[in-house]
C-alpha positions in Angstrom: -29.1 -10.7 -30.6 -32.5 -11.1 -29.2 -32.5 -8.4 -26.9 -31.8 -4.6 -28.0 -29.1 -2.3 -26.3 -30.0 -0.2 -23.1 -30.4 3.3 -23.8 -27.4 4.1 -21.1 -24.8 1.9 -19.1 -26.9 3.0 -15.6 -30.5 2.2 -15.3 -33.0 3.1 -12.3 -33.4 0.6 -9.5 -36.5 -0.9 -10.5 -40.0 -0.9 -8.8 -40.7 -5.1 -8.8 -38.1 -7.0 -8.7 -37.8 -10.8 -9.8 -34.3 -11.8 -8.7 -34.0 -15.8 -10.0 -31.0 -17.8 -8.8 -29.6 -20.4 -10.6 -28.0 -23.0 -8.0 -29.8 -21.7 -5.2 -29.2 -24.9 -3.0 -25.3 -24.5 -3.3 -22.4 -23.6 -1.5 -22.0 -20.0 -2.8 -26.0 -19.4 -2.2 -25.9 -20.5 1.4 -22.1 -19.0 2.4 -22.3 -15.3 0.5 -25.5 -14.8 -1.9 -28.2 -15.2 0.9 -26.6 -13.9 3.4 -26.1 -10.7 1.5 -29.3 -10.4 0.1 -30.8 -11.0 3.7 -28.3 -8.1 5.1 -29.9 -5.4 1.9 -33.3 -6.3 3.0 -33.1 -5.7 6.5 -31.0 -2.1 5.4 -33.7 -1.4 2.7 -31.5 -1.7 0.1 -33.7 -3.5 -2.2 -36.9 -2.8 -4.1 -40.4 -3.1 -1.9 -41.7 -5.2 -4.4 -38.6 -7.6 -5.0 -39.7 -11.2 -5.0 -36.9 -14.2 -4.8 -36.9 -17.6 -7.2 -34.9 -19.6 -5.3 -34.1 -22.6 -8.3 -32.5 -25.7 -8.4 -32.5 -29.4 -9.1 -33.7 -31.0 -5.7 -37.4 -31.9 -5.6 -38.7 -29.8 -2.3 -41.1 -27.1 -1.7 -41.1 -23.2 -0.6 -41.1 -24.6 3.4 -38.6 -26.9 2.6 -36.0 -24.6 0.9 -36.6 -22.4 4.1 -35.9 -24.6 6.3 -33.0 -26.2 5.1 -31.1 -23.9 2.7 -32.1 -20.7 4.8 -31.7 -22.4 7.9 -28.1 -23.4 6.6 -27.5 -19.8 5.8 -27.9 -18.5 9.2 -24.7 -19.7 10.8 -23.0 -16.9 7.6 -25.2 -13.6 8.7 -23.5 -11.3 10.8 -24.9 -12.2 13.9 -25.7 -8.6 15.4 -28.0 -8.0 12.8 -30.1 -11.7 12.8 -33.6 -12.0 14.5 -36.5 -14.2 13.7 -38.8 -11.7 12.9 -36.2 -9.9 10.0 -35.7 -13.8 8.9 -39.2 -14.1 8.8 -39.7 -11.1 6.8 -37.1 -12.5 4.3 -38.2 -15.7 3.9 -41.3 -14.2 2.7 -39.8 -13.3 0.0 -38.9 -16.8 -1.4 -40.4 -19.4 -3.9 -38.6 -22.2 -4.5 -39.1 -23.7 -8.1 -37.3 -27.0 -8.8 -35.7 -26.8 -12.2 -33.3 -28.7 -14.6 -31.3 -26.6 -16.4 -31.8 -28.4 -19.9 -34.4 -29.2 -19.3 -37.3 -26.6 -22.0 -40.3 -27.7 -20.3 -39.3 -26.4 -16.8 -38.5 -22.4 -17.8 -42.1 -22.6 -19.3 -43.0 -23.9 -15.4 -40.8 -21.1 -14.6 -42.4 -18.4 -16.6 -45.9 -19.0 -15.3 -44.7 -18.9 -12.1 -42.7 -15.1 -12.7 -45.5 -13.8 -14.6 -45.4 -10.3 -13.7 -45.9 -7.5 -15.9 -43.2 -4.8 -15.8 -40.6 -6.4 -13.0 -37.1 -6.5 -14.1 -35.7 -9.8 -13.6 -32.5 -10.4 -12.1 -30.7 -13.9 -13.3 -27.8 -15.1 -10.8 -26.0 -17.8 -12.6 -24.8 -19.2 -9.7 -23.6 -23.0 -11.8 -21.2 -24.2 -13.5 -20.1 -22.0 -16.4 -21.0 -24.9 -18.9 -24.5 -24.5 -17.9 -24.3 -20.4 -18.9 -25.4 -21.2 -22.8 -28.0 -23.4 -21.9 -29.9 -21.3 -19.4 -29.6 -18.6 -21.4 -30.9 -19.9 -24.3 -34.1 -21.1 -22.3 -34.6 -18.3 -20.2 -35.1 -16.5 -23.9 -37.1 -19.3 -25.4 -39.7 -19.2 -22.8 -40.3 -15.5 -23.0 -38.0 -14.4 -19.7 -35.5 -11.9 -21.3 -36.4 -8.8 -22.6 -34.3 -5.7 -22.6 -34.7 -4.5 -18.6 -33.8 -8.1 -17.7 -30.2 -8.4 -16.2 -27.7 -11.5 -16.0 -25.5 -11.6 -13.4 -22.4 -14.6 -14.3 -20.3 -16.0 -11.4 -16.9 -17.4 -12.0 -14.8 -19.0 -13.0 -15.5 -17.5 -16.8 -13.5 -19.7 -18.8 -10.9 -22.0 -18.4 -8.8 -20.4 -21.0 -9.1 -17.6 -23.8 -11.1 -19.9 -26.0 -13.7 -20.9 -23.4 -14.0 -17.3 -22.4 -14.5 -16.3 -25.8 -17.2 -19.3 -26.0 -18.8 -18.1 -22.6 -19.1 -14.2 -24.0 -20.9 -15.5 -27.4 -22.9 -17.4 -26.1 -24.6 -15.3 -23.6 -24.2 -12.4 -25.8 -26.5 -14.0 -28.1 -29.1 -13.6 -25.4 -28.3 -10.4 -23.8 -26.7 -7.0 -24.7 -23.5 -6.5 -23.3 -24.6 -3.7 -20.8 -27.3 -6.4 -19.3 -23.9 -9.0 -18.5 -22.4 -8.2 -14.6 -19.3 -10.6 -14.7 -18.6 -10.3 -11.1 -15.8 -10.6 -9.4 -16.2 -9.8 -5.8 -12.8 -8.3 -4.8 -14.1 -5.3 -6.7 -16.9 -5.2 -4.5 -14.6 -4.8 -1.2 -14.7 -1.4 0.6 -10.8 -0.5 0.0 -11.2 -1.6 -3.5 -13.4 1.1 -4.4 -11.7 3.1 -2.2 -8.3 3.4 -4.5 -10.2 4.7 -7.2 -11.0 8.1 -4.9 -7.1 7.5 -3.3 -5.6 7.6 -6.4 -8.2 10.6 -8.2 -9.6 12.5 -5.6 -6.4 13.4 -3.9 -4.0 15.6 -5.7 -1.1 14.8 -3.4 -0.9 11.3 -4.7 -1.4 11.6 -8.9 1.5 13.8 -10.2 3.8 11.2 -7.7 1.7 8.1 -9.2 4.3 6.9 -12.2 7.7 6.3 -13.1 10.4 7.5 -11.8 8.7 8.0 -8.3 7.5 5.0 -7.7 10.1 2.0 -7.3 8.1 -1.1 -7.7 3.9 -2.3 -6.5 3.6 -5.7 -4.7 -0.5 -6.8 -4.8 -0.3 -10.1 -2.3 -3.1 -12.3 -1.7 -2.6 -14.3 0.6 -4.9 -17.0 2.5 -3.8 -19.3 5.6 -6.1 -21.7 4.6 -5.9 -24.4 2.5 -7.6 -25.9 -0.3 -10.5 -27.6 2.1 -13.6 -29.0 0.5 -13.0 -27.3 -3.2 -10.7 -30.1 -4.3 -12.8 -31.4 -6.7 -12.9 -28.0 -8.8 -9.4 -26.6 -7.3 -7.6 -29.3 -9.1 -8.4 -28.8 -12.0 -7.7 -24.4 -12.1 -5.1 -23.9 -9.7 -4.2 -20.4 -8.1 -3.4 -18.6 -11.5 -6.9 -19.3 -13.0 -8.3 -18.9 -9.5 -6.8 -16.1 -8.5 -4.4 -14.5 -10.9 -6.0 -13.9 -13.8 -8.7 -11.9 -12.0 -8.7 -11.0 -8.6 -5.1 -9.9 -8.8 -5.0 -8.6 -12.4 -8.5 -6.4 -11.7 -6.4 -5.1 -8.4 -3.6 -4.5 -10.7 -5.7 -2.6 -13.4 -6.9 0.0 -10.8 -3.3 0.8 -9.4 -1.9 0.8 -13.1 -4.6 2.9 -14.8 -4.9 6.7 -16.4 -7.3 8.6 -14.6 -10.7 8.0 -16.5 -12.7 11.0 -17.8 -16.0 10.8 -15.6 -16.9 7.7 -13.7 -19.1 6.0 -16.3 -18.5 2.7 -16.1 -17.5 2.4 -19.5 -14.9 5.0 -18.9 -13.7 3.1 -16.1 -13.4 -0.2 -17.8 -11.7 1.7 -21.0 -8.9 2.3 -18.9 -8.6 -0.7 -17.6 -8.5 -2.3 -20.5 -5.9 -0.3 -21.7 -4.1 -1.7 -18.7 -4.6 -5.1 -19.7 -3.6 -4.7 -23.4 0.1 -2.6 -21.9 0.9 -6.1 -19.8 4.4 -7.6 -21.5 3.8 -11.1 -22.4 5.5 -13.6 -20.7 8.1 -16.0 -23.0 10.1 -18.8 -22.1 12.6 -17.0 -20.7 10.3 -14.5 -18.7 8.4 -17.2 -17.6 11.9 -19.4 -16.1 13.3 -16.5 -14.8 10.0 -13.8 -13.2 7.6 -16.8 -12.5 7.2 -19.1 -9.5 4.8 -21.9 -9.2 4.7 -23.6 -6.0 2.3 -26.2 -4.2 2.2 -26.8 0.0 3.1 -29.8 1.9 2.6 -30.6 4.8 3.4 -28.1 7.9 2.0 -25.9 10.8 -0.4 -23.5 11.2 -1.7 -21.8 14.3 0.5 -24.6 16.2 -1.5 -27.0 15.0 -0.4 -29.6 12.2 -1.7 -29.5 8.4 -1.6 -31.7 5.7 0.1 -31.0 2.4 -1.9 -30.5 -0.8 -1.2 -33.8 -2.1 -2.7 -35.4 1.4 -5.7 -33.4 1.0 -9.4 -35.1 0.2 -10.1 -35.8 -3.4 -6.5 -34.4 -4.7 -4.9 -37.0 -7.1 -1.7 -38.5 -5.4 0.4 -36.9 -8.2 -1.2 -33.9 -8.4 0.9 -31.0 -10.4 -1.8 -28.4 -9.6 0.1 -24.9 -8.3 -1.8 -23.5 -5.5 0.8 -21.0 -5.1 2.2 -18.1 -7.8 4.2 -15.5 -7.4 5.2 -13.3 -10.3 6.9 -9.8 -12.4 4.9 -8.2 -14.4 5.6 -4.8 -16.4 3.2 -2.8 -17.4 4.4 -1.1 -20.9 3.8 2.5 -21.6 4.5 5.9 -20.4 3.7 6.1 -16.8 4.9 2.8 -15.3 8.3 2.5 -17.6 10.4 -0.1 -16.0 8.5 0.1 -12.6 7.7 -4.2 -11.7 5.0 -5.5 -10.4 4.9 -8.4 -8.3 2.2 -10.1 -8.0 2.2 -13.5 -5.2 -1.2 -15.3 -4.2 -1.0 -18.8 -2.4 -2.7 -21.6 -0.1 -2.1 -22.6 3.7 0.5 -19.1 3.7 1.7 -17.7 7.1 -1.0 -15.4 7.5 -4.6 -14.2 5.6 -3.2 -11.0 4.2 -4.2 -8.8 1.3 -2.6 -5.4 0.4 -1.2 -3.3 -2.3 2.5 -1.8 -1.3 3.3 1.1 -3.5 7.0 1.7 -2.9 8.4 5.0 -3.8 11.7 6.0 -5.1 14.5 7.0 -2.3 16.1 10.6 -2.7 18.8 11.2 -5.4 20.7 12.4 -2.6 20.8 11.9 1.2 22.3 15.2 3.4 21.9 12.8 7.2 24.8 11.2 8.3 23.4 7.9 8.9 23.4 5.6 6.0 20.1 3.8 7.0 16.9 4.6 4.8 13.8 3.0 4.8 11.6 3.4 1.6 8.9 5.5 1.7 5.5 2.6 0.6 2.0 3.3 0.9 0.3 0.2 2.4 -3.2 -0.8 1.0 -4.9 -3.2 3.5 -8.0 -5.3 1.6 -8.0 -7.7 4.7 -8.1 -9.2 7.1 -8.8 -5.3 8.3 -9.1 -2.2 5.9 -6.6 0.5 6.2 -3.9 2.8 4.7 -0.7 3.1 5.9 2.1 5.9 4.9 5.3 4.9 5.9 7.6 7.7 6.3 10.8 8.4 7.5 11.0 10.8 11.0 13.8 12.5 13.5 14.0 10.5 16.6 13.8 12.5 19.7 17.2 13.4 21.2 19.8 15.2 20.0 21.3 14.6 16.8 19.4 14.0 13.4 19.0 10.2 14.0 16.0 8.7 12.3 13.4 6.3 12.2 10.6 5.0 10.2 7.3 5.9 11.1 3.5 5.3 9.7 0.7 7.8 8.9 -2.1 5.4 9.6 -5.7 5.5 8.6 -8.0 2.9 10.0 -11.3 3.1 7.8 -13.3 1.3 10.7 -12.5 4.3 12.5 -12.6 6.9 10.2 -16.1 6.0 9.3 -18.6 4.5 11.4 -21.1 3.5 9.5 -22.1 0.0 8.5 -20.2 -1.0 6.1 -21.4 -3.7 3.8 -19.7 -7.2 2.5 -18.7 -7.3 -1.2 -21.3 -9.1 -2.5 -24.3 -7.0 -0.5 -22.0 -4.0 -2.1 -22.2 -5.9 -6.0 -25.4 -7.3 -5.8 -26.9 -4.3 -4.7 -25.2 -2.7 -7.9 -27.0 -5.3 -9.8 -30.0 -4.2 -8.6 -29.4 -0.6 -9.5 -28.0 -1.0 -13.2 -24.1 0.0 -12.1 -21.8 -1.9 -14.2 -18.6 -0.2 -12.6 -17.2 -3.0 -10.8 -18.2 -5.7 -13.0 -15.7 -6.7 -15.9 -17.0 -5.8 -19.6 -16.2 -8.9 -22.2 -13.0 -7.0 -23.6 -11.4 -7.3 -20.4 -12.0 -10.8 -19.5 -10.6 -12.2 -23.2 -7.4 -9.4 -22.1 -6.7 -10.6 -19.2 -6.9 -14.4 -20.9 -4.7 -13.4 -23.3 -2.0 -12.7 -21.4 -2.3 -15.6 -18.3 -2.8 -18.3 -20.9 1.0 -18.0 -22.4 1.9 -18.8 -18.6 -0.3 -21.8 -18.4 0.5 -23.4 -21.8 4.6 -22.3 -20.8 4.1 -24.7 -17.5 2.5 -27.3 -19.7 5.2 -27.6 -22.1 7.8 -28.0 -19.1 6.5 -30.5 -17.2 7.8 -29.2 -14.2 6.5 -29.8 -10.8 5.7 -26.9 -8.3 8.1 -26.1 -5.9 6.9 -27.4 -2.6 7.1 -24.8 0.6 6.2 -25.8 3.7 2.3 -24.7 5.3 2.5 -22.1 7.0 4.9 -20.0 5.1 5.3 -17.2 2.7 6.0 -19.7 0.0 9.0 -20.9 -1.8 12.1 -19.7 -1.7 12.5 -18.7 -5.3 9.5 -16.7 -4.5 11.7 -14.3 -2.1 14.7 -14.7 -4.6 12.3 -13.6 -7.4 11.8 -9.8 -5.1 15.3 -10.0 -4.0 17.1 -10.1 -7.2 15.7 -6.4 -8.0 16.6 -5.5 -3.6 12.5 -5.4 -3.6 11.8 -8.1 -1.1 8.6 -8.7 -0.6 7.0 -6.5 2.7 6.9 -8.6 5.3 10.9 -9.5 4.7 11.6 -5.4 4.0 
């Protein structure tokens, strides 16, 4: 390895900054990466002296990049906070340096052109993940990495445990693990982070937080879109390698895990990982009986009439490619004994919805005459708002001891006025300060292959279709039979 160990998983936000991204005429760049780096500047949340290398393969200048690609970006920066003079400020920042990623003789272009002593450099991969080894590899030959640079890897990261494994040597051989920030930007949402001091800053919540008390965890993420203009590279993943294996396994991991012994990133990610190695595998059986694999046709959303996947641009007419899952998972040790987790994600679904639903056991013993008893949950809203619901039961006014469920409510907007920035202002931010907490270390991304690959090799060696559902709903019906065999329907049929 080229580049020695940092002396400490947190480093100071530097002085100079060189932040170079990869891909920086892309979709990603224009939609999320520029407009979060423009909403930290305008906040002061990055370095005086940071300087941006916009890079990519179209032939145009500085005034051309800024016209076009931070033109496009406009239309995707909160519009309260835009004005020409803040954009003007921004722009400022930017060089645009046409490169090919193979290509040797442009990093050494490159490397003139970033030629400033003591600046930490920043590298956004924003590419396709076969491009990772190459640019590394470059970025090292011509003299770009040394040990306060940083690399910052977008997914997908790997199309199975192999090419995971492939992806982590390969820029490993470049960089020291504690320089890699593997993002994945649901752990850079608000309520995200927010668990963590839910769950361990609380003490009502932790000696409740395990088996017996808790009856089962639903994590749902849903979208009421559908698969749009990402055909091309949907297709070939599918909602389990797009959305399974780490959005919904990282939200898993911080419901499922022991409290950590300080917040060191590394403690953090221990724990996690720990989380990841306790997940039962999934078998033949498992995977016929607790898994559900669906794929939308055509329907209605909004009153308004949508096509099905397989009428979509650029899908192939025979298309087997799930863009639904919905799944049981158990988590084996101690504290989650027998407790399931279900875990659902789809395409074109009845609403945009994601939330965690802790349910809690119901009393050994009920002294009310009434036989109706709603379960105690607490409700974890990521989006489309951010909030946390306690739903309890309560005595209905009147005579008598007739009751009624109730919620304890805590809306985050309201509770705290401050701005509050998007997930990838929130990560790359993080970047920029040397915080690896809510970036995935190499241990847990090969984990959490290890156990979604069985599924995806099981569903190869059926050759069974999805089950279609309709646009527009919650998915197939298997996938409400999968909750209501273990009377834990999912929460928006409780």
């Amino acid at each position: 390895m080229s580049s020695t160990p940092l002396p400490s998983s947190h480093t100071p936000t530097p002085e100079a900054l060189d932040l170079l991204i990869f891909g920086a005429t892309g979709d990603l760049s224009i939609r999320k990466l520029l407009p979060a780096l423009y909403m930290a500047f305008v906040h002061d949340r990055l370095p005086v002296g940071t300087r941006i290398y916009a890079l990519g393969r179209q032939a145009m200048d500085r005034a051309a990049y800024v016209q076009q690609v931070l033109g496009a970006a406009r239309a995707f920066i909160e519009a309260h906070a835009l004005n020409d003079a803040d954009l003007d400020r921004f722009a400022s920042l930017f060089d645009y340096v046409p490169l090919d990623a193979g290509q040797a003789a442009d990093y050494a272009v490159l490397a003139q052109r970033c030629a400033r002593p003591g600046a930490t450099r920043v590298f956004y991969l924003a590419t396709a993940p076969s491009l990772f080894a190459s640019i590394c590899e470059h970025l090292a030959g011509a003299g770009l990495v040394d040990e306060r640079a940083r690399v910052v890897l977008e997914k997908p990261l790997g199309h199975d445990l192999a090419s995971a494994r492939l992806i982590n040597q390969q820029v490993g051989r470049f960089f020291a693990e504690q320089q890699i920030y593997r993002i994945d930007h649901y752990l850079g949402k608000e309520t995200v982070q927010n668990l963590m001091v839910l769950r361990f800053g609380n003490s009502i919540f932790e000696p409740l937080w395990r088996a017996p008390n808790i009856r089962s965890v639903q994590i749902t993420v849903a979208e009421s879109v559908g698969v749009g203009t990402r055909a091309g590279f949907y297709d070939g993943t599918g909602a389990l390698r797009d959305m399974v294996q780490n959005h919904l396994l990282q939200l898993l991991c911080i419901v499922a895990m022991e409290p950590p012994v300080s917040l060191d990133p590394d403690a953090i990610r221990d724990e996690k990982l720990k989380v990841l190695k306790s997940l039962r595998r999934l078998g033949p059986a498992e995977l016929a009986r607790d898994v559900v694999r669906g794929q939308y046709t055509a329907g209605s959303m909004g009153g308004e009439a949508v096509p099905g996947y397989l009428q979509e641009a650029n899908v192939p007419p025979h298309s087997q490619t799930e863009t639904f899952v919905a799944l049981k998972a158990h988590v084996d040790n101690w504290r989650w004994a027998n407790v399931p987790f279900f875990l659902r994600t789809g395409k074109r679904m009845a609403e945009r919805k994601s939330e965690i639903v802790i349910e809690f056991a119901n009393q050994p013993f009920s002294i009310f005459p009434d036989a109706y008893q709603s379960a105690n949950r607490l409700v974890i809203q990521l989006q489309p708002e951010e909030s946390v619901q306690l739903q309890i039961m309560a005595k209905e006014p009147g005579s008598g001891m007739r009751r009624r469920p109730v919620s304890l409510d805590l809306d985050l907007h309201q509770a705290f006025t401050e701005r509050r920035a998007e997930a990838y202002e929130r990560l790359l931010v993080d970047v920029v300060r040397g915080r690896l907490t809510h970036f995935m270390r190499h241990d847990e991304l090969e984990a959490a292959w290890t156990w979604a690959e069985p599924i995806l090799n099981g569903w190869a060696e059926q050759h069974e279709a999805p089950r279609p559902y309709a646009a527009g709903t919650w998915g197939p019906a298997a996938s409400s039979a999968l909750a209501a065999r273990t009377d834990m329907p999912w929460s928006e049929e409780a």
